[in-house]
Backbone as a chain_set.jsonl record, in Angstrom:
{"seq": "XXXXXXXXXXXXXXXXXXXXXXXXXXXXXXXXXXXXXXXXXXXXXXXXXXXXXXXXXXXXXXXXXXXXXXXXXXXXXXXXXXXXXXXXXXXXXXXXXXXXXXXXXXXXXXXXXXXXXXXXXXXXXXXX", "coords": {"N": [[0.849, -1.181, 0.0], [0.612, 2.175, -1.134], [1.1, 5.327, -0.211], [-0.665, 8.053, -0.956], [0.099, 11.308, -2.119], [-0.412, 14.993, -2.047], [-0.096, 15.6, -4.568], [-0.968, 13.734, -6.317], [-3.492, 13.325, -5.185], [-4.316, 15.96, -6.545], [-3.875, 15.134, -9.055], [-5.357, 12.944, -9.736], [-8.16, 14.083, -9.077], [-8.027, 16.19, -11.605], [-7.903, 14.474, -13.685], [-10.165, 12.977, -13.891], [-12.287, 14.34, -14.762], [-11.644, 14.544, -17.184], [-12.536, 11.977, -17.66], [-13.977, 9.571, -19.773], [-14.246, 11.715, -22.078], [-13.376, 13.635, -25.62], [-9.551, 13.831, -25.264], [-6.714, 15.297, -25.912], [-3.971, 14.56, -26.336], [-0.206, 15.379, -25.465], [3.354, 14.261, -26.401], [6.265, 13.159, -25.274], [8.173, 12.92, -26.831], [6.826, 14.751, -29.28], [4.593, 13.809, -30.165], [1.261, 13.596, -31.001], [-1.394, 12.391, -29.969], [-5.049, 11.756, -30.01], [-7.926, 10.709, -28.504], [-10.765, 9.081, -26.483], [-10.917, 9.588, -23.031], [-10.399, 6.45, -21.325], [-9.256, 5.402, -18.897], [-6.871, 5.959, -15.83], [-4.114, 6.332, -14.04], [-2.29, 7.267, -10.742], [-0.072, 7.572, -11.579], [0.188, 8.964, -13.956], [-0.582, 7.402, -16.385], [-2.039, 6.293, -19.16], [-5.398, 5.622, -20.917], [-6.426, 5.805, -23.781], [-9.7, 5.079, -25.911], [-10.201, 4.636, -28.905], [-8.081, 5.78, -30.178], [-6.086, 7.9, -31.895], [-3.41, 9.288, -33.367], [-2.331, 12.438, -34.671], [-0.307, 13.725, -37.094], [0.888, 16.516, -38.566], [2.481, 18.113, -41.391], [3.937, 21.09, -42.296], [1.004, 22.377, -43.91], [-0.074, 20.375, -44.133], [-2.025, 17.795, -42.989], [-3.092, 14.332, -40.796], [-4.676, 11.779, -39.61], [-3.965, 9.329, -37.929], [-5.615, 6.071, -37.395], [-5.116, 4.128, -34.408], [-6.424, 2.782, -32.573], [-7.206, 0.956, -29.417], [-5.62, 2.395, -26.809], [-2.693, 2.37, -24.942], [-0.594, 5.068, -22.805], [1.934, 5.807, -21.338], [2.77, 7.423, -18.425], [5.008, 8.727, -18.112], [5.44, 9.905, -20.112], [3.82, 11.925, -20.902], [3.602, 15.011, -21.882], [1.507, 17.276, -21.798], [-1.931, 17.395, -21.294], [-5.24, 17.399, -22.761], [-8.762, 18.681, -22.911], [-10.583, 18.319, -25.753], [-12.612, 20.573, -27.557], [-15.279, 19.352, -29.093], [-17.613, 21.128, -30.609], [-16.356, 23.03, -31.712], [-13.893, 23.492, -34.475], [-11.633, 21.432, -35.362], [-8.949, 21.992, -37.076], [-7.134, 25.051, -38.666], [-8.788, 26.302, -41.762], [-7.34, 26.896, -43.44], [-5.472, 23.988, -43.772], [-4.959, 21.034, -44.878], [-6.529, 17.331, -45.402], [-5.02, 14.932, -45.432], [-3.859, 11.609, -46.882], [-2.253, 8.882, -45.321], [0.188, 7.862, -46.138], [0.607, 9.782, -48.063], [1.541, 11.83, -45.912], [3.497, 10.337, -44.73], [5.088, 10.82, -46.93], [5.739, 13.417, -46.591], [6.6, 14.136, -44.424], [9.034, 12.649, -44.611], [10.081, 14.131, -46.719], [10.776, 17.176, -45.666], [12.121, 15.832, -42.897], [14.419, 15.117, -44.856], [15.484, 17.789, -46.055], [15.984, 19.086, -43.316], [18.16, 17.537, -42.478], [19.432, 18.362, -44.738], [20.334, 21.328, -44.282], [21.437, 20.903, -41.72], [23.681, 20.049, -42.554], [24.909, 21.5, -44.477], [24.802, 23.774, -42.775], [27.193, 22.519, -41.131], [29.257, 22.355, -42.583], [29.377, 25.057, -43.772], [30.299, 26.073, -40.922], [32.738, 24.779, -40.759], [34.403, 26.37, -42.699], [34.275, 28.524, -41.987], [36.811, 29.22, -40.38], [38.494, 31.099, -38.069]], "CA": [[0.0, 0.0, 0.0], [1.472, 3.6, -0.887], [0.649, 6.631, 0.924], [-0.915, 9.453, -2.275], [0.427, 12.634, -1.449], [-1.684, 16.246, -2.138], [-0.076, 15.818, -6.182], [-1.266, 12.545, -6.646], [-5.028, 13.963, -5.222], [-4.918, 16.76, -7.324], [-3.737, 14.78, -10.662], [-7.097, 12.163, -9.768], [-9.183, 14.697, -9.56], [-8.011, 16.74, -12.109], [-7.795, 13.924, -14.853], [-10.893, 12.287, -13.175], [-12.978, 15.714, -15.02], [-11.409, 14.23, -18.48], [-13.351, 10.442, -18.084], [-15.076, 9.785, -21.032], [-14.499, 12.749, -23.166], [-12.44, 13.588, -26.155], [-8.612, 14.465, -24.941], [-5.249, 15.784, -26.881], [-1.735, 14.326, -25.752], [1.182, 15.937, -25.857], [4.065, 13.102, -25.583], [7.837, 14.191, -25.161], [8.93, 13.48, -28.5], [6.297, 15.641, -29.863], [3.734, 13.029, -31.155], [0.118, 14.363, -30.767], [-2.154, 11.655, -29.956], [-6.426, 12.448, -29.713], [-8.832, 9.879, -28.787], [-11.493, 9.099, -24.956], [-10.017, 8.572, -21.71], [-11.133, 5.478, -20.33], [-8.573, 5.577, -17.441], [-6.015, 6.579, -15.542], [-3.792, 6.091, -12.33], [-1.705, 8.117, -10.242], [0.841, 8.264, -12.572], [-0.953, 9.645, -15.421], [-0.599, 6.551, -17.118], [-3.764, 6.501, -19.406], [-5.838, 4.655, -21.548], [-7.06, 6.148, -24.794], [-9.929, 4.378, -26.731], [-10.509, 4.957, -30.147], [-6.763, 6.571, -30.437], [-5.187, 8.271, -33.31], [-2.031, 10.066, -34.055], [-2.479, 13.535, -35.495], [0.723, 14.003, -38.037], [1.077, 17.43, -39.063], [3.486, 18.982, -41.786], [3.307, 22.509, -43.169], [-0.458, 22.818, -44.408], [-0.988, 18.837, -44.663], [-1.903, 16.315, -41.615], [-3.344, 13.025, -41.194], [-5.158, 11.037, -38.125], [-3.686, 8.0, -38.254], [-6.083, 5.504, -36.694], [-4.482, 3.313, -33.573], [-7.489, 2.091, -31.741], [-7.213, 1.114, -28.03], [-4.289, 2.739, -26.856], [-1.905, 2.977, -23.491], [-0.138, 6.122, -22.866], [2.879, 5.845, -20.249], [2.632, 9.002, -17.832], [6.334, 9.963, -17.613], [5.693, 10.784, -21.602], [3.152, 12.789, -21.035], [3.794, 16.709, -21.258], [0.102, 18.0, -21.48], [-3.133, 16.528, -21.599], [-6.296, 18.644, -22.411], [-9.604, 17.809, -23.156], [-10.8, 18.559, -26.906], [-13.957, 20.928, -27.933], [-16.33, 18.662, -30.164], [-18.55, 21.557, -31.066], [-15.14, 23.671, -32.426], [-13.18, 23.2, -35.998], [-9.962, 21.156, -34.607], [-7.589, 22.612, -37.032], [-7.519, 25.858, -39.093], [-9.941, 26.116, -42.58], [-6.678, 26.142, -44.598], [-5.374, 22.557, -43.361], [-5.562, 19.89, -45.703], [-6.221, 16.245, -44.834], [-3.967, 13.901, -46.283], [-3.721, 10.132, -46.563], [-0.827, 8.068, -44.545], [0.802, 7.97, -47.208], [1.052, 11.462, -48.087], [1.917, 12.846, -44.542], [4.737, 9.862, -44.381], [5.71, 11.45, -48.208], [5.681, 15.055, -46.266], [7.498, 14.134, -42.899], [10.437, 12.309, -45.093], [10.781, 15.693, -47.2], [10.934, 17.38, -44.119], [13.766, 15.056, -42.579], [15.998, 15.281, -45.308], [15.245, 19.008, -45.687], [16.388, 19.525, -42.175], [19.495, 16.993, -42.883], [20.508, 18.98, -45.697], [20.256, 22.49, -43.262], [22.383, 20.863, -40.828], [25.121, 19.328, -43.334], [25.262, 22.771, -44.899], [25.679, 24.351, -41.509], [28.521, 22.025, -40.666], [30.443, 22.722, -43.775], [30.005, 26.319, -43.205], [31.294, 26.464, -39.914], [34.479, 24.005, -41.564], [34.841, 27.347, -43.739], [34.313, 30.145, -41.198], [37.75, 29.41, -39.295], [39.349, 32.027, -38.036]], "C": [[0.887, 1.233, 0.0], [0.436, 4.688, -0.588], [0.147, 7.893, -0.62], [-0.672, 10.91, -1.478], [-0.463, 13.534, -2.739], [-1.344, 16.627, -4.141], [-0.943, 14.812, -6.764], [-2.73, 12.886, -6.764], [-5.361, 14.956, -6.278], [-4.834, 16.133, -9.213], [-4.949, 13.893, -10.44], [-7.811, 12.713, -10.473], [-8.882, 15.241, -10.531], [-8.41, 15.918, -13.29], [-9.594, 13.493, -15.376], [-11.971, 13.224, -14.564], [-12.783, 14.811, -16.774], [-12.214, 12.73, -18.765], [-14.282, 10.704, -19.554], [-15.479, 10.981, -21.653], [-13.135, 12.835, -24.298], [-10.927, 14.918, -25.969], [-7.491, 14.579, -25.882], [-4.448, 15.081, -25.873], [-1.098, 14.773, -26.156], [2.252, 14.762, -25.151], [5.564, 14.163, -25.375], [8.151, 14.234, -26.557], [8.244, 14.131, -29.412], [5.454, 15.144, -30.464], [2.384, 13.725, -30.344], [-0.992, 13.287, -30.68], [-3.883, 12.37, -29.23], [-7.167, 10.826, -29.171], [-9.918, 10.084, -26.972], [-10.965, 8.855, -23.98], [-10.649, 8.1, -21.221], [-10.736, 5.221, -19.187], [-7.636, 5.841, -17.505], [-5.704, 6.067, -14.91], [-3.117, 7.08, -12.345], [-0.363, 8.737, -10.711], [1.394, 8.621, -13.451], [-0.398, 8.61, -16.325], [-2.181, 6.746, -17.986], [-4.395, 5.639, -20.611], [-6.65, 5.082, -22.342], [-8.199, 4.828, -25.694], [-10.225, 5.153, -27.79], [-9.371, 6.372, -30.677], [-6.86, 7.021, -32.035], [-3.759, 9.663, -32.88], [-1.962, 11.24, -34.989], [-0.929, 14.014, -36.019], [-0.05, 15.518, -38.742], [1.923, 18.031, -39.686], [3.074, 19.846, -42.306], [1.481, 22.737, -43.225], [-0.989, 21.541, -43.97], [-0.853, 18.268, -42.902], [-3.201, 15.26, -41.844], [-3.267, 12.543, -39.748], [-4.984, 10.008, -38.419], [-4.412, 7.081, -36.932], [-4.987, 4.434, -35.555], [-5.278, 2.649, -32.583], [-7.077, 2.237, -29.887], [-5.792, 1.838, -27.462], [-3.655, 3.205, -25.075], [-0.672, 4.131, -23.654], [0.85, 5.95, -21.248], [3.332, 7.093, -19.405], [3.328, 9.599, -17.716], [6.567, 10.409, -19.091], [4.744, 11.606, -21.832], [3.395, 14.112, -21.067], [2.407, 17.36, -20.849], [-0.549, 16.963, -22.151], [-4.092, 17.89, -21.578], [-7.758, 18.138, -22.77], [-10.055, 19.206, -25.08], [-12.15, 19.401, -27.182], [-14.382, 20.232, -29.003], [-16.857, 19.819, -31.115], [-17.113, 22.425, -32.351], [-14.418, 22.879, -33.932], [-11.65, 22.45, -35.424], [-8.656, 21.234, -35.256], [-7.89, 24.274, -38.039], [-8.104, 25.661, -40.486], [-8.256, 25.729, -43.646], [-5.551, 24.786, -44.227], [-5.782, 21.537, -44.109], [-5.067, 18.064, -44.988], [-5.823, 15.855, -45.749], [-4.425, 12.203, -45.913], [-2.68, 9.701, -45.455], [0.082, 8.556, -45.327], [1.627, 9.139, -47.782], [1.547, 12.227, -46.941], [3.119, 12.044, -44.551], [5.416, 10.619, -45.583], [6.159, 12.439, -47.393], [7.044, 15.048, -45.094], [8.924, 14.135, -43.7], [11.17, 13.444, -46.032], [11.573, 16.655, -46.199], [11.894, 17.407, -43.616], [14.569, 15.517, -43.476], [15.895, 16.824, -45.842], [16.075, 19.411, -44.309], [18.112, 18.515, -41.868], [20.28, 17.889, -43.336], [21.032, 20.046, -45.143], [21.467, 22.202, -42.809], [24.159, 20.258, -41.545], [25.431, 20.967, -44.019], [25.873, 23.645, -43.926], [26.948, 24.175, -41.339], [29.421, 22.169, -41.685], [30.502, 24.288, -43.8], [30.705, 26.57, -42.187], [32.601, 25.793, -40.176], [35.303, 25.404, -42.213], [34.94, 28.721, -42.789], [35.703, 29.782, -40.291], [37.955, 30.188, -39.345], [40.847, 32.333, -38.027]], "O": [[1.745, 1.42, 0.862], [-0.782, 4.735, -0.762], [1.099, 8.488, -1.125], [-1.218, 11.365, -0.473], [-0.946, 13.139, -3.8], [-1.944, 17.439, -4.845], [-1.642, 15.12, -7.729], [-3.325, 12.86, -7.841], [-6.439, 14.92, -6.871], [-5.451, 16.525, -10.204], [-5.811, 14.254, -11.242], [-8.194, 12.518, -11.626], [-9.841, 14.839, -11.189], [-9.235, 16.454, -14.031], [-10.139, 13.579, -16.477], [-12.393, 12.425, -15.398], [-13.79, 14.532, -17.425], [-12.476, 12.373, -19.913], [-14.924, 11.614, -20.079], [-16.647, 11.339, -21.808], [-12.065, 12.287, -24.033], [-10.926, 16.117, -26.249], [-7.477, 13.704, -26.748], [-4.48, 15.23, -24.651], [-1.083, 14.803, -27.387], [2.218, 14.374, -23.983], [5.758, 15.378, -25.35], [8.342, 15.211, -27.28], [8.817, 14.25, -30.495], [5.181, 15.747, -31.501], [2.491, 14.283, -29.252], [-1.688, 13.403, -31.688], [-3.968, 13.175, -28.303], [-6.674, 9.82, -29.682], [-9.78, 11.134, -26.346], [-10.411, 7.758, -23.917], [-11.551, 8.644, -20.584], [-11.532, 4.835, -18.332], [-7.063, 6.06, -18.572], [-6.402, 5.103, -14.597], [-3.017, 7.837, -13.311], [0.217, 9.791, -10.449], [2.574, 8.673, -13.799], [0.383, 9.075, -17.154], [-3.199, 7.235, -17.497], [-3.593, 4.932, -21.221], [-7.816, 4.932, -21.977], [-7.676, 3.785, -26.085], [-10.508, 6.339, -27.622], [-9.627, 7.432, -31.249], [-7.505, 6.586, -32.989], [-3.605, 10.64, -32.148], [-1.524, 11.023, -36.118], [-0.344, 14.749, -35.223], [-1.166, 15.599, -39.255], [2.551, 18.771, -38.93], [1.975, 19.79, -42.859], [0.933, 23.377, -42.328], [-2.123, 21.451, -43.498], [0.017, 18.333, -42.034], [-4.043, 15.314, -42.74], [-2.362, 12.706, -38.928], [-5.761, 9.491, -39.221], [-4.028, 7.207, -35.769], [-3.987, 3.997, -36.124], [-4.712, 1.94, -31.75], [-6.768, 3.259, -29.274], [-4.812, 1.493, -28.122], [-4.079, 4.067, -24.306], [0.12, 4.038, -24.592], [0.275, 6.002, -20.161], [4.308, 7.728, -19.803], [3.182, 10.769, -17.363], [7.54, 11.089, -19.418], [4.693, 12.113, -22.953], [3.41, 14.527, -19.908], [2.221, 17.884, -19.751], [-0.234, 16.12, -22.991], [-3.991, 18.92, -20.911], [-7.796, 16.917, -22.924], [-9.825, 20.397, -25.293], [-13.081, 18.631, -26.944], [-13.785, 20.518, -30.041], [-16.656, 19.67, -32.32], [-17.102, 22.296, -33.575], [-14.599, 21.691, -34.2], [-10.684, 23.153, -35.126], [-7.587, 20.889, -34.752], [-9.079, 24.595, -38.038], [-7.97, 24.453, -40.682], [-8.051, 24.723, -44.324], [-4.501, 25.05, -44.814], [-6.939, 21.128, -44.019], [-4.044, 17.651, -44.442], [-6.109, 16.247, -46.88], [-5.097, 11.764, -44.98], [-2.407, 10.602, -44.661], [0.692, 9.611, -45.153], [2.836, 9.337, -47.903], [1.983, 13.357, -47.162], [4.109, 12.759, -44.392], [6.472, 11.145, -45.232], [7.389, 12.393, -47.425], [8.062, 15.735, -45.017], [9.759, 15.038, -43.653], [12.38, 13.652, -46.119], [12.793, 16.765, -46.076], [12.657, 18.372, -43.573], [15.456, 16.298, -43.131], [17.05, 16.89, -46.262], [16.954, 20.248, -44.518], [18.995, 18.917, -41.111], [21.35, 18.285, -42.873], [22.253, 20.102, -45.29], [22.476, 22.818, -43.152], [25.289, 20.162, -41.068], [26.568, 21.38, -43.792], [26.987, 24.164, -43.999], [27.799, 25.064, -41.334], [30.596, 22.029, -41.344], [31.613, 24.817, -43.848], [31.728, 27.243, -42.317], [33.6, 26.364, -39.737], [36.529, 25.509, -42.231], [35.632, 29.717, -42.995], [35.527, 30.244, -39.163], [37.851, 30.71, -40.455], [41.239, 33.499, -37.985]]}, "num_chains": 1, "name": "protein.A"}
């Protein structure tokens, strides 16, 4: 048996408010998961049903279905709960396939490769 101290009470209740409605995740590495919270414990472990994975590049994103889904609480950064009645991204936002958002990400990547290989050969050239 462990003792819940006055964080533990307030993350309950606080999450407790989110049961059965639709919530956002924020993980650490920056993945964006949406779906219901069916539960929780004390250390915000949680239990999404009817998950997905919101991929966003530039203009384009893509809800990649994942169904039941566990969420490990020390990757949590924020949790929030979602407005239904609201537009959940802006009007110019286009949905994409899988397909097309994995096309987008991998531009992206080696886009941000090329940045940093360019960098590093400039600073090779800026000695003083």
């Amino acid at each position: 048996m462990s003792w819940a101290g006055p964080e533990d009470l307030y993350l309950s209740t606080s999450l407790a408010s989110y049961l059965d409605r639709k919530i956002l995740v924020l993980l650490r590495d920056g993945r964006k998961l949406l779906g219901t919270l069916c539960s929780f414990d004390q250390f915000a472990n949680a239990v999404l049903e009817g998950a997905c994975e919101r991929v966003i590049v530039g203009d384009l994103y893509c809800d990649i279905p994942l169904g039941l889904y566990v969420i490990r609480g020390e990757n949590v950064v924020l949790i929030g709960e979602l407005d239904a009645e609201k537009e959940d991204l802006p009007p110019h936002m286009s949905r994409v396939s899988v397909a097309e958002i994995r096309k987008a990400q991998k531009a992206e990547r080696d886009a941000s490769d090329l940045k940093g290989l360019i960098r590093k050969r400039m600073e090779f050239l800026d000695m003083d």
